[in-house]
NUKOLFI-737935 format. One record per residue: residue in one letter; x, y, z of N, C-alpha, C in turn; residue number from 0. Coordinates in nm, 2 decimals, padded with zeros to 4 digits. Atoms other than C-alpha are relative to their C-alpha. Layout:
REM residues N
(node 'a', (X, Y, Z), (X, Y, Z), (X, Y, Z), NUM),
...
REM end
This chain:
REM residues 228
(node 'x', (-00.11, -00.09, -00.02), (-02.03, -07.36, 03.31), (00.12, -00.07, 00.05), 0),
(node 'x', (-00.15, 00.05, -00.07), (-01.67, -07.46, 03.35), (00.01, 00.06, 00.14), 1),
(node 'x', (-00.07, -00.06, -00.10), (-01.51, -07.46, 03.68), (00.07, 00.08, 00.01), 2),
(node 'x', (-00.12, -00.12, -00.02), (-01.33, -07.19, 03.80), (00.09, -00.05, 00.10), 3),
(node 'x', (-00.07, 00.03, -00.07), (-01.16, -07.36, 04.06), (00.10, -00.11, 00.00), 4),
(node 'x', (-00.07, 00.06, 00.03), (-00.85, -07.51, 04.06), (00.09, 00.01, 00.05), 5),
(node 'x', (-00.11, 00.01, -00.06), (-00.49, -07.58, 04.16), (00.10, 00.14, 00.01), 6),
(node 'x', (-00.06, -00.15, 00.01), (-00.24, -07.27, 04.22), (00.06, -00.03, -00.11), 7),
(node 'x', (-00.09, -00.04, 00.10), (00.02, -07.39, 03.97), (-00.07, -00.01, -00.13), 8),
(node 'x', (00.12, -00.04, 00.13), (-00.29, -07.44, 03.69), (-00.02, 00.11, 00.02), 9),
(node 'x', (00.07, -00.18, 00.01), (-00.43, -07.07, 03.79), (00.13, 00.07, -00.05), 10),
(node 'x', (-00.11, -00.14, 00.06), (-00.10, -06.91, 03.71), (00.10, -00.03, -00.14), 11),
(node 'x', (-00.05, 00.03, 00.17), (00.02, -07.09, 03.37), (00.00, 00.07, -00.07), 12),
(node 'x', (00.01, -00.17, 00.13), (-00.10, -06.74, 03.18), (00.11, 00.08, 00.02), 13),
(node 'x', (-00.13, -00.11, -00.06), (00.20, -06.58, 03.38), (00.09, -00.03, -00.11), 14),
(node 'x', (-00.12, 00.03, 00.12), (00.45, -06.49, 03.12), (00.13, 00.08, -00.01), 15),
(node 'x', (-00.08, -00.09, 00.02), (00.80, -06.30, 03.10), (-00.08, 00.16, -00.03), 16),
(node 'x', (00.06, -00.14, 00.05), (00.69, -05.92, 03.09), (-00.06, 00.04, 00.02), 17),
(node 'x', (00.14, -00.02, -00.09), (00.39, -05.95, 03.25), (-00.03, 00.14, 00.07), 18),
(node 'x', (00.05, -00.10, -00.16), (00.19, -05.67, 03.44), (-00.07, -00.07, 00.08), 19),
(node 'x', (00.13, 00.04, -00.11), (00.05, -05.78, 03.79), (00.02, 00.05, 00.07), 20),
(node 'x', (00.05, -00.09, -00.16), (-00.15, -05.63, 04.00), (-00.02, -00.14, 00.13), 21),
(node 'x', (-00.01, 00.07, -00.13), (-00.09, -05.80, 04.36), (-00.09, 00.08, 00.07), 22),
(node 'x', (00.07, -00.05, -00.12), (-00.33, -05.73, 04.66), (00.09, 00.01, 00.12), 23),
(node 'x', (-00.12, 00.00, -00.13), (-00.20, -05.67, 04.99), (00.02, 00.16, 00.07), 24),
(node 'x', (-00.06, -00.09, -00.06), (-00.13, -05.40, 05.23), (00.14, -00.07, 00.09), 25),
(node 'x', (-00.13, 00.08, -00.10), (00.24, -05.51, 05.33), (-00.07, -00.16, -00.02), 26),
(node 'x', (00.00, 00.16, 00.00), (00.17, -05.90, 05.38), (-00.20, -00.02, 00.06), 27),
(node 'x', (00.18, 00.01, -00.05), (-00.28, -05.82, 05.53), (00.00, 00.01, -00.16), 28),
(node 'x', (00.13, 00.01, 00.17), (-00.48, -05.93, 05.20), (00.08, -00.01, -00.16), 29),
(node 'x', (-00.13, 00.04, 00.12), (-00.16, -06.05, 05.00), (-00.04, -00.16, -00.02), 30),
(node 'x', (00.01, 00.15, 00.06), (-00.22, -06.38, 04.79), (00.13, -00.05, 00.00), 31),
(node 'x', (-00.14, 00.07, -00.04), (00.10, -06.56, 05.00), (00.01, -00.13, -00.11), 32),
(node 'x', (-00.01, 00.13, 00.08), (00.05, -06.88, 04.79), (-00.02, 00.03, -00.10), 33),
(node 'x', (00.01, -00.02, 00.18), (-00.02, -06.75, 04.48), (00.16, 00.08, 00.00), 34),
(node 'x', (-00.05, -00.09, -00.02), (00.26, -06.51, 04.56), (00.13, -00.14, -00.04), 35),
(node 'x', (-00.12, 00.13, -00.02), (00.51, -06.84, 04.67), (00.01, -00.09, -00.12), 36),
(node 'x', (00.02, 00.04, 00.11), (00.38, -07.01, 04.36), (00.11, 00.08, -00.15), 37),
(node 'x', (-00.05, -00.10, 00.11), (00.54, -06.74, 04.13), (00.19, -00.03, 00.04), 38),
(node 'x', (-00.18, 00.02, -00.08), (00.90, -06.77, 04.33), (00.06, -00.09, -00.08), 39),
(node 'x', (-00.11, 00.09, 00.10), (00.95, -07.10, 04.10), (-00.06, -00.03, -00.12), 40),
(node 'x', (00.06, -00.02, 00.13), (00.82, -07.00, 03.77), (00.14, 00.07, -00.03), 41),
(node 'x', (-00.15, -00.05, 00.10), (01.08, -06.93, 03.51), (-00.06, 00.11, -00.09), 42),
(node 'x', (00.07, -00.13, 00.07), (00.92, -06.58, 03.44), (00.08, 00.10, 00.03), 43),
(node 'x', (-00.05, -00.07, -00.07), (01.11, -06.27, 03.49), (-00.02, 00.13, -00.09), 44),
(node 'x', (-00.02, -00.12, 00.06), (01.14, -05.88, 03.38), (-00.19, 00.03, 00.02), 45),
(node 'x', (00.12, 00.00, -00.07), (00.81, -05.85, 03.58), (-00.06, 00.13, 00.04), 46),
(node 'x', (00.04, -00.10, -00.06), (00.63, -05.55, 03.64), (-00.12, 00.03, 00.08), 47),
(node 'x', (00.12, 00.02, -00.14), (00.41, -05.52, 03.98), (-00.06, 00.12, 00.05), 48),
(node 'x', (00.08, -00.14, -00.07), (00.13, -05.27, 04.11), (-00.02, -00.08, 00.10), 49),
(node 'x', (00.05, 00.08, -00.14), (00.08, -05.35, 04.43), (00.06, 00.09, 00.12), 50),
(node 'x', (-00.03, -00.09, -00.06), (00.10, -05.12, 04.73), (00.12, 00.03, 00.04), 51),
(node 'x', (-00.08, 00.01, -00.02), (00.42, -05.20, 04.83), (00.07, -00.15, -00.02), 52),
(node 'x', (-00.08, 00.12, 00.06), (00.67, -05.47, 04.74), (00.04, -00.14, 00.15), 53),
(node 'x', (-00.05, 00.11, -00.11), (00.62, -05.71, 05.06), (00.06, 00.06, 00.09), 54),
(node 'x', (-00.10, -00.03, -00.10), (00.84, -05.75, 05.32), (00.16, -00.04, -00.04), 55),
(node 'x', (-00.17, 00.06, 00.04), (01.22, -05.81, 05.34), (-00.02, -00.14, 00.04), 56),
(node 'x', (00.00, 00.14, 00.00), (01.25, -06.19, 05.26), (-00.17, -00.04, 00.01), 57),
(node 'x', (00.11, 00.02, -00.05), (00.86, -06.20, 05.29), (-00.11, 00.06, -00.12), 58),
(node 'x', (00.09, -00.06, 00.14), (00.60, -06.20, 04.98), (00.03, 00.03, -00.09), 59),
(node 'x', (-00.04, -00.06, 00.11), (00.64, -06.00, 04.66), (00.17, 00.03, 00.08), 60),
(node 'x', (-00.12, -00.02, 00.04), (01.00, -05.94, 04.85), (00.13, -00.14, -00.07), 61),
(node 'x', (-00.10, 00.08, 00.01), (01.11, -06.25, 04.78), (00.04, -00.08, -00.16), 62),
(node 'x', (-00.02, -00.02, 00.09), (01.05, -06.23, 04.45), (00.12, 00.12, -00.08), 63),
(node 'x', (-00.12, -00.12, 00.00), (01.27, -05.90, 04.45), (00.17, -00.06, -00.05), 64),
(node 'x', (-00.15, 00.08, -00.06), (01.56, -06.12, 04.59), (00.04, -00.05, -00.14), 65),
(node 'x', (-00.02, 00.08, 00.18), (01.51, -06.34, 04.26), (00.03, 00.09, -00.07), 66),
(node 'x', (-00.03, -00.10, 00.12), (01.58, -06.04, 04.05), (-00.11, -00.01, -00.10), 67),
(node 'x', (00.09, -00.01, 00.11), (01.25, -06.13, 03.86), (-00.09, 00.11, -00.01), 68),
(node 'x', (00.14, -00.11, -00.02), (01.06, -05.81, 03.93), (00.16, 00.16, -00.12), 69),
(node 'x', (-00.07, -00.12, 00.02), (01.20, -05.52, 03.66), (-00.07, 00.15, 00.03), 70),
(node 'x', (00.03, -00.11, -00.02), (00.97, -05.26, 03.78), (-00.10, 00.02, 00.13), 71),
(node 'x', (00.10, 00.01, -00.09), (00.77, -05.17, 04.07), (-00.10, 00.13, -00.01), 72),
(node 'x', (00.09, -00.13, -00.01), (00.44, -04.92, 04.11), (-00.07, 00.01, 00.11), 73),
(node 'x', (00.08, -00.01, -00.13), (00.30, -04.86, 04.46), (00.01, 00.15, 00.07), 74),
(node 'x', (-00.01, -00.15, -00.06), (00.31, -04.62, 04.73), (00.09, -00.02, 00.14), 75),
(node 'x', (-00.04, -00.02, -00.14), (00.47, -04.74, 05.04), (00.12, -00.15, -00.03), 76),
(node 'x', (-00.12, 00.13, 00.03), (00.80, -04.93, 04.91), (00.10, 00.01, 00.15), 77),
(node 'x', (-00.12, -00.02, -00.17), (01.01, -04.82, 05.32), (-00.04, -00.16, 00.06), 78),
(node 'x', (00.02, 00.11, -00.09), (00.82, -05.15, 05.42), (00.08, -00.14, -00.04), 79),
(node 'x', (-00.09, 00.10, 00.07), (01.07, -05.36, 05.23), (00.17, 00.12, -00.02), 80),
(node 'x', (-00.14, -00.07, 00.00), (01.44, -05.18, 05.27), (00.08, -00.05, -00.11), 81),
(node 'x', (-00.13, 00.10, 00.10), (01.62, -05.42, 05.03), (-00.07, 00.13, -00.19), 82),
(node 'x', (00.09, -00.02, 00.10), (01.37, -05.23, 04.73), (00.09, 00.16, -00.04), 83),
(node 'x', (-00.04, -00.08, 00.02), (01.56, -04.92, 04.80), (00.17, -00.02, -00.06), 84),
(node 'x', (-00.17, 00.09, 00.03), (01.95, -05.15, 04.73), (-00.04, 00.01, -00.12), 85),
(node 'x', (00.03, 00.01, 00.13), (01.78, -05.25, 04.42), (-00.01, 00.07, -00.11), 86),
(node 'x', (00.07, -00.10, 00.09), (01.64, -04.94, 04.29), (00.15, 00.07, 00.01), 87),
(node 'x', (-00.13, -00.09, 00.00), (02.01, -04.73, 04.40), (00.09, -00.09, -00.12), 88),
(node 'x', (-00.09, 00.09, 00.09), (02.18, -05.05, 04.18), (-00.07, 00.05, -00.13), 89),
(node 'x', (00.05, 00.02, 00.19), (01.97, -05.00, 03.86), (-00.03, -00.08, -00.07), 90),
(node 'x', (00.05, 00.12, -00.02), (01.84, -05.30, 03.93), (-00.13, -00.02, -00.03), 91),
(node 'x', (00.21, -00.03, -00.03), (01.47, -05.16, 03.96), (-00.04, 00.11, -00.01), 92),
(node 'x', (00.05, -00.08, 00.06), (01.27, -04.93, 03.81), (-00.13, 00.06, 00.12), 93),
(node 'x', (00.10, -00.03, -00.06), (01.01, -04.75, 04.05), (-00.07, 00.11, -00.06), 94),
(node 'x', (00.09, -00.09, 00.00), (00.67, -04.53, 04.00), (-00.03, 00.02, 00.13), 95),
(node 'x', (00.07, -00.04, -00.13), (00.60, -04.38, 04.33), (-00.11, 00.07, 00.00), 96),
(node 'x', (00.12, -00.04, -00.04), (00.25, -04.30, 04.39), (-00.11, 00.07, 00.10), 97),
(node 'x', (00.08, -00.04, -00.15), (00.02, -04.12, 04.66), (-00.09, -00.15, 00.01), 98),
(node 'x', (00.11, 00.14, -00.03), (-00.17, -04.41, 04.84), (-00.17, 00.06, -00.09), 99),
(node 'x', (00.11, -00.05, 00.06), (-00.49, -04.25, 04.72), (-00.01, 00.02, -00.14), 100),
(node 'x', (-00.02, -00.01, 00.16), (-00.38, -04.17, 04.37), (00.02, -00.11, -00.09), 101),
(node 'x', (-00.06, 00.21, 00.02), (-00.25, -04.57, 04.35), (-00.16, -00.04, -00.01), 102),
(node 'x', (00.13, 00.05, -00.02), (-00.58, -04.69, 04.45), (-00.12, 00.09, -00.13), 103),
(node 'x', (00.09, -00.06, 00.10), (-00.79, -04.42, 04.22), (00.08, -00.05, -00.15), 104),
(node 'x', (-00.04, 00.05, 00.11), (-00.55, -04.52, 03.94), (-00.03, -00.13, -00.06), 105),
(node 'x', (00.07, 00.17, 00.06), (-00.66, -04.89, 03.94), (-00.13, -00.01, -00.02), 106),
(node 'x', (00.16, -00.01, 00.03), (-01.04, -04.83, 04.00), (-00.02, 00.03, -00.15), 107),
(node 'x', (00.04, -00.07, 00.15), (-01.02, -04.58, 03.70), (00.02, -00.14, -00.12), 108),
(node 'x', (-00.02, 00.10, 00.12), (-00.80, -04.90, 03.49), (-00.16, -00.10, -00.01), 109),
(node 'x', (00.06, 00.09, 00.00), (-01.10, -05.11, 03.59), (-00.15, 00.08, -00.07), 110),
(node 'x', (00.17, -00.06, 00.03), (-01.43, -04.86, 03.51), (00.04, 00.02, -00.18), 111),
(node 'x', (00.02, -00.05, 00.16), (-01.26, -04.79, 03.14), (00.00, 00.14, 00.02), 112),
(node 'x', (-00.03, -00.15, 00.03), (-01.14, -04.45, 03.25), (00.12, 00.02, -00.05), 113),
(node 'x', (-00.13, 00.04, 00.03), (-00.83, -04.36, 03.09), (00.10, 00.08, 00.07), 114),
(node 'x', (-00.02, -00.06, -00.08), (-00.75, -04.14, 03.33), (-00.04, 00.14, 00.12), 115),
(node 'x', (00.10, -00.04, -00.07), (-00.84, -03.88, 03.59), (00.08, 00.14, 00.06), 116),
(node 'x', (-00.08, -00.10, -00.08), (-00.72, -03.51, 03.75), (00.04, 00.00, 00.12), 117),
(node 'x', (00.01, -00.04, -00.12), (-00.60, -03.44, 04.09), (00.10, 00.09, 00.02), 118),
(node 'x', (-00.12, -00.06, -00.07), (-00.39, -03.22, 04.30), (00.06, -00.03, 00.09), 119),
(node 'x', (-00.07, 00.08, -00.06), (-00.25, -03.47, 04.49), (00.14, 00.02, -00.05), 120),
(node 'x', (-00.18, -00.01, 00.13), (00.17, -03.40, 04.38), (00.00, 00.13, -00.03), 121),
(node 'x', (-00.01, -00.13, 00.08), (00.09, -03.05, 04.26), (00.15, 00.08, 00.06), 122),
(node 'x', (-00.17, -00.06, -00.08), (00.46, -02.86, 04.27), (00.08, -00.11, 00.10), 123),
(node 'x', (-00.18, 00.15, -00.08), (00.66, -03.20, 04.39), (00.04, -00.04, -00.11), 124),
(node 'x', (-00.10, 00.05, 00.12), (00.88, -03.40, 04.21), (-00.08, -00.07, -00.02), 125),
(node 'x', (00.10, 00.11, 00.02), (00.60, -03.68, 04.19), (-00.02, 00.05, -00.15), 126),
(node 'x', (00.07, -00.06, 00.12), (00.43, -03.42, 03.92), (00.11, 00.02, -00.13), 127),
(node 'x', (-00.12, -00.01, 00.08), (00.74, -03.37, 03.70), (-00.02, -00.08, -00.11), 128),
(node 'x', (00.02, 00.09, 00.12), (00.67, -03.46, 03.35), (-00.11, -00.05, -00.08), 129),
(node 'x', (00.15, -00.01, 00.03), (00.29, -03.47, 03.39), (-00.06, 00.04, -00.03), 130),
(node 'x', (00.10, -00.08, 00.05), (00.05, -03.30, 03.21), (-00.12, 00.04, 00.10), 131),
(node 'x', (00.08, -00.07, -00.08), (-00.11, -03.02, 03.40), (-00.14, 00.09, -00.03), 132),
(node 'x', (00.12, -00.07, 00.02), (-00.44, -02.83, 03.41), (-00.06, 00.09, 00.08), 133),
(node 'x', (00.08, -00.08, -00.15), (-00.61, -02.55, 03.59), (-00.13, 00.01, -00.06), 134),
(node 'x', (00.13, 00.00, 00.04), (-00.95, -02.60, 03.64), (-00.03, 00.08, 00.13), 135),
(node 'x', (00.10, -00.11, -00.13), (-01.15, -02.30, 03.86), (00.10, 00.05, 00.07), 136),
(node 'x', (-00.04, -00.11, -00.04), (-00.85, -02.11, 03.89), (00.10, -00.09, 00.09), 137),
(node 'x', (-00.07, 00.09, -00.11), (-00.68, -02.45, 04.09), (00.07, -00.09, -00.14), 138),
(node 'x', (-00.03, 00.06, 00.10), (-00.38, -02.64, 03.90), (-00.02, -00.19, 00.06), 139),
(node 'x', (00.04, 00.10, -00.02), (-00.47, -02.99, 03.87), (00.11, -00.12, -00.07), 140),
(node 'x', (-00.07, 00.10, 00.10), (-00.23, -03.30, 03.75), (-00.05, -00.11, 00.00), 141),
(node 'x', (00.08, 00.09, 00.08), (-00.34, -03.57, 03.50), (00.06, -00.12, 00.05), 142),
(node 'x', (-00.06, 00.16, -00.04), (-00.26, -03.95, 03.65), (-00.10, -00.08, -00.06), 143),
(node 'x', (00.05, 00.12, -00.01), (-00.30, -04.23, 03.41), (-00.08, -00.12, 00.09), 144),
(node 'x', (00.02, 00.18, -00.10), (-00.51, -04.58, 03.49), (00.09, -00.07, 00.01), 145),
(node 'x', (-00.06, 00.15, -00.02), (-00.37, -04.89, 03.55), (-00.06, -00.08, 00.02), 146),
(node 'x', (00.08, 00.13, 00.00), (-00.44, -05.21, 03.43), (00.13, -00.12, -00.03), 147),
(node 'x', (-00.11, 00.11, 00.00), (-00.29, -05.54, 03.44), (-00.04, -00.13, -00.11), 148),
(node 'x', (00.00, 00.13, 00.04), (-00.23, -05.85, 03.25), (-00.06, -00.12, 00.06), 149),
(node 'x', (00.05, 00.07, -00.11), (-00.27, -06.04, 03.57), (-00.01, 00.05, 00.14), 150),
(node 'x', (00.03, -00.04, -00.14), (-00.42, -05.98, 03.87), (-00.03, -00.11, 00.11), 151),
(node 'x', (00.01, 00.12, -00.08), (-00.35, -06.20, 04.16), (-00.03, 00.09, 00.15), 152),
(node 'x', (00.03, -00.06, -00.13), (-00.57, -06.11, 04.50), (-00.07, -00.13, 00.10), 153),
(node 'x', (00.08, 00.09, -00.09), (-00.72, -06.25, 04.80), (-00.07, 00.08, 00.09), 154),
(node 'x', (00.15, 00.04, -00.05), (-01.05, -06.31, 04.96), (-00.03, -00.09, 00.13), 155),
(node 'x', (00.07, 00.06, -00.15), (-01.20, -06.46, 05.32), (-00.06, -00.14, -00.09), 156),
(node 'x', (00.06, 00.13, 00.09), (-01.42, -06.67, 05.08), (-00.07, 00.04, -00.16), 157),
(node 'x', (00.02, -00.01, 00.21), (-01.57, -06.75, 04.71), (-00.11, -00.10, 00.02), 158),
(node 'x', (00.04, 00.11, 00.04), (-01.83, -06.95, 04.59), (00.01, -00.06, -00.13), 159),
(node 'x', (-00.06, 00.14, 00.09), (-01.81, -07.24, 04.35), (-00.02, 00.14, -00.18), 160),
(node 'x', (00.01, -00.07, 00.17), (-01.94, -06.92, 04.02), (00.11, 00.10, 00.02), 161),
(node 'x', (-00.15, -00.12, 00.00), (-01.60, -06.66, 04.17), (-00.03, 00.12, 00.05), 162),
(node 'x', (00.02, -00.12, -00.14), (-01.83, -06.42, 04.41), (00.07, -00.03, 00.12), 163),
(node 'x', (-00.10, -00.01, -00.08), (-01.58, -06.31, 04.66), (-00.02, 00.08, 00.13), 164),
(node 'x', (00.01, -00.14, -00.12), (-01.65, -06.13, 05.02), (00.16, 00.00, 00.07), 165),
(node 'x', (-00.13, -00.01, -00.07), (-01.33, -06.02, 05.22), (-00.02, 00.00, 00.13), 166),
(node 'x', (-00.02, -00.01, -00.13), (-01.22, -06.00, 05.54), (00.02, 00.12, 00.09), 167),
(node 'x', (-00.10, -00.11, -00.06), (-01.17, -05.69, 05.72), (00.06, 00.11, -00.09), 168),
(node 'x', (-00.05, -00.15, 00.10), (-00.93, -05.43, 05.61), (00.14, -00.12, -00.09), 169),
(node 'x', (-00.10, 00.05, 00.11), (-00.75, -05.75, 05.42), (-00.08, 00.04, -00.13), 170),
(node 'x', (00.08, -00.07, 00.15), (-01.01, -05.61, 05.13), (00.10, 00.13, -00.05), 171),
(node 'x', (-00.09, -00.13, 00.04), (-00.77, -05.28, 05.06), (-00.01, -00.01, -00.12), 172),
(node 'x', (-00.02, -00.02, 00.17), (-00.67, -05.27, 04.70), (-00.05, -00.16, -00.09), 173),
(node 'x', (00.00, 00.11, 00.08), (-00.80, -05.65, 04.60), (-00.10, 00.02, -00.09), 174),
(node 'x', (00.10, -00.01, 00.11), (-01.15, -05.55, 04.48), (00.01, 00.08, -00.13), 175),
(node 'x', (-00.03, -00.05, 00.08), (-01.03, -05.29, 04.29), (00.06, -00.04, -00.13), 176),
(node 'x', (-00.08, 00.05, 00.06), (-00.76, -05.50, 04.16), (-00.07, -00.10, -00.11), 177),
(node 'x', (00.07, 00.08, 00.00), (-01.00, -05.76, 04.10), (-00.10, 00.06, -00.17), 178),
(node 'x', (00.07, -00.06, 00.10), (-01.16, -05.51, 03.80), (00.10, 00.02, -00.09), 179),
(node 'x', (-00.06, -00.03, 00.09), (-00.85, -05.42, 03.64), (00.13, -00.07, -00.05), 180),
(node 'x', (-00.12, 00.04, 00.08), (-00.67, -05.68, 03.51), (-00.08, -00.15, -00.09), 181),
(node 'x', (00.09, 00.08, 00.10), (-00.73, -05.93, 03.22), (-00.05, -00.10, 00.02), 182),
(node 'x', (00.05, 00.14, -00.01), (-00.70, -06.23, 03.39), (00.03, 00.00, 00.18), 183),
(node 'x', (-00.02, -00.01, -00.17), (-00.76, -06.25, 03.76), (-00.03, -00.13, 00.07), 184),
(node 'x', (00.04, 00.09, -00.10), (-00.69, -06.50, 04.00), (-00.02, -00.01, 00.15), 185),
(node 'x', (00.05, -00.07, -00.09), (-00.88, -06.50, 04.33), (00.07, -00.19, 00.12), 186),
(node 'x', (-00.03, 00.09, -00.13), (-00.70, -06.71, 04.66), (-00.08, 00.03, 00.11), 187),
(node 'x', (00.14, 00.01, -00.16), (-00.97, -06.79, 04.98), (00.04, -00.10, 00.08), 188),
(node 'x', (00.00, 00.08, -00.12), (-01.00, -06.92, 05.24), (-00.07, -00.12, 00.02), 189),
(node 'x', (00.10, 00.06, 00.00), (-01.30, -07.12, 05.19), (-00.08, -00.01, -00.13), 190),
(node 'x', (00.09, 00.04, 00.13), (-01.52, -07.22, 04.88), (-00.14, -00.02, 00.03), 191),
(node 'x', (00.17, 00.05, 00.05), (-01.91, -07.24, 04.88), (-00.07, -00.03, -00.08), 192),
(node 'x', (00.10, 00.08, 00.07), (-02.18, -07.35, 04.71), (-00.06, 00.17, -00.03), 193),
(node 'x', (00.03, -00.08, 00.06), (-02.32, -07.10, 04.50), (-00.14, 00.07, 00.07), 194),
(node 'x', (00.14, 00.00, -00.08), (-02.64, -06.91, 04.68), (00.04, 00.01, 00.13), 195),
(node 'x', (-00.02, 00.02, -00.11), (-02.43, -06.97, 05.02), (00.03, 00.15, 00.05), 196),
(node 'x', (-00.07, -00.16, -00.06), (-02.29, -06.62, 05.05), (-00.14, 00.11, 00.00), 197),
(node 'x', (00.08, -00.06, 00.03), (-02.48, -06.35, 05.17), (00.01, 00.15, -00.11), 198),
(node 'x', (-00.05, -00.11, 00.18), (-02.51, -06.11, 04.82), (00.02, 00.14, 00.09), 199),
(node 'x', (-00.01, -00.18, -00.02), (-02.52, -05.78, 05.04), (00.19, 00.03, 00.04), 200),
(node 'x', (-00.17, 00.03, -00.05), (-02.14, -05.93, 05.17), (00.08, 00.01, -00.16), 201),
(node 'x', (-00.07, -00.04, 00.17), (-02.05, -05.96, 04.78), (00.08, 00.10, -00.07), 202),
(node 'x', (-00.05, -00.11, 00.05), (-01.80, -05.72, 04.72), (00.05, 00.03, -00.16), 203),
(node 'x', (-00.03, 00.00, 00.12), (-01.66, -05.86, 04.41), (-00.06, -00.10, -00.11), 204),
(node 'x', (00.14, 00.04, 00.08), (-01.92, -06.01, 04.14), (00.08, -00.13, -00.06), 205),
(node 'x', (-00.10, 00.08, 00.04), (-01.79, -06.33, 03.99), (00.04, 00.01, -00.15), 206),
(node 'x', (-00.07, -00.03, 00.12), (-01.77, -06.18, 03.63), (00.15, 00.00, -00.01), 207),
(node 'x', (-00.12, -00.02, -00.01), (-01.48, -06.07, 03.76), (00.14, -00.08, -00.01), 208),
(node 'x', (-00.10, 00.16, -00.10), (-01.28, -06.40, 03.88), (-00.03, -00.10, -00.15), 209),
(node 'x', (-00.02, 00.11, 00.13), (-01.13, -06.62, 03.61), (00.03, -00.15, 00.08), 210),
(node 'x', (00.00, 00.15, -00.06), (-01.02, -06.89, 03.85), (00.08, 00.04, 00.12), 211),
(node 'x', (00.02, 00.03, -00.12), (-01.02, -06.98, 04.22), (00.08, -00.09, 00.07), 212),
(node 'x', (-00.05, 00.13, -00.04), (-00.80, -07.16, 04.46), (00.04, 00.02, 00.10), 213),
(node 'x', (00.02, 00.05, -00.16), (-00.77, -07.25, 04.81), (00.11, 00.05, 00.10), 214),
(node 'x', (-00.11, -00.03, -00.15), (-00.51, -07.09, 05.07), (00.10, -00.10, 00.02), 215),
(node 'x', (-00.08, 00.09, -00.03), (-00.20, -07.27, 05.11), (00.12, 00.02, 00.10), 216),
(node 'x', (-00.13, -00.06, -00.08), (-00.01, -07.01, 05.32), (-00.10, 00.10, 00.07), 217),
(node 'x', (00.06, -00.05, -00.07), (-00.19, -06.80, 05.60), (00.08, 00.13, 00.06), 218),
(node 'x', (-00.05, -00.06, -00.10), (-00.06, -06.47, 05.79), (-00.05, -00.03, 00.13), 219),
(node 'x', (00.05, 00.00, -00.11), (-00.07, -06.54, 06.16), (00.09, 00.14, 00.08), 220),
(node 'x', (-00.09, -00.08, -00.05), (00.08, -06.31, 06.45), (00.13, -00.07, -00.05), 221),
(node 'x', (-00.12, 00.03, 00.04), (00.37, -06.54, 06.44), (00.06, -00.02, -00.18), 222),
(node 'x', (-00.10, -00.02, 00.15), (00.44, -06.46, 06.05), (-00.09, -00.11, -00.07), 223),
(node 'x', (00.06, 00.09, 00.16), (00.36, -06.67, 05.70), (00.01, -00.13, 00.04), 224),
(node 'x', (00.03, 00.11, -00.04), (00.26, -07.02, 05.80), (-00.03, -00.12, -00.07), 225),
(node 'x', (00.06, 00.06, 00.13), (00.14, -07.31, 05.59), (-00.13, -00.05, 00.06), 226),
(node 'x', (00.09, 00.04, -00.04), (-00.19, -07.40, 05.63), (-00.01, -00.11, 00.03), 227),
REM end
């Protein structure tokens, strides 16, 4: 079996102008910073990103922002980056706003092969505007596409050497999910094992999933984004 593990700027070579990627991360917890930093000097642009929210100001997916390489954003909680709202008033940036719950059920679904799913999350807001509705048992319900990506870049506590992945905490949020619905996923850890080392009930994400693996080069601590 070929290796899956490898350097960051080898794992992200599939990145291409146009791209969809799904990012992990709540704000900067369970965000792939080095895969993330890696992208900053790639000559890719007109980028379109799922990911809960677009970083911080000057900090992660924001500082890709800054670059002007991102033309669209789809999450749910874009106030944690203020620059996103300059962008979006310029015409600069394209946003989908999402319920956190609707965001997260939309990627699962890209990843099971649903092609989409009802809820009444949005019912009578502007969210729903434009969406195809339904009343089911007398309750109206609206229809929210999946979402799937080209590339999916997440992170993991650790991996072993075949691309089984356990997390950390609540930095797991949207990675496993993410981890299912995109074509080509690459998984950043903390740590690498030996295959057999991990215990399988910790196994959240199977290593079918994981195309290639690579090592932490940037950490969140209290005091902010650090280098390892």
């Amino acid at each position: 079996m070929e290796s899956k593990i490898t350097d960051i700027k080898s794992a992200l070579e599939p990145v291409k102008s146009g791209d969809t990627l799904m990012v992990g991360g709540f704000g900067l917890i369970g965000a792939p910073l080095s895969l993330i930093d890696e992208l900053t000097t790639l000559d890719v642009n007109e980028l379109t990103v799922i990911s809960n929210n677009v970083g911080e100001a000057g900090k992660g997916l924001g500082i890709l922002l800054d670059q002007g390489k991102l033309k669209k954003a789809v999450g749910s909680y874009f106030t944690s980056n203020r620059e996103v709202a300059k962008w979006y008033n310029a015409g600069k940036l394209e946003l989908q706003l999402l319920p956190q719950g609707t965001l997260g059920e939309a990627i699962r679904a890209g990843g099971a092969g649903i092609g989409g799913f009802y809820t009444k999350t949005s019912v009578g807001t502007d969210l729903a505007k434009g969406k195809e509705t339904k009343e089911i048992d007398g309750e109206e319900y609206v229809l929210e596409k999946a979402l799937k990506a080209d590339v999916s870049i997440i992170r993991a506590h650790k991996a072993d050497k075949l691309g089984n992945l356990v997390y950390y905490k609540t930095a797991r949020n949207f990675n496993p999910m993410m981890a299912t619905a995109g074509k080509y996923v690459v998984a950043e850890v903390d740590e690498i094992v030996e295959a057999g080392e991990l215990n399988p009930e910790e196994i959240a994400t199977q290593h079918i999933y994981v195309d290639k693996i690579v090592l932490a080069e940037q950490i969140l601590t209290k005091e902010g984004v650090v280098q390892k």
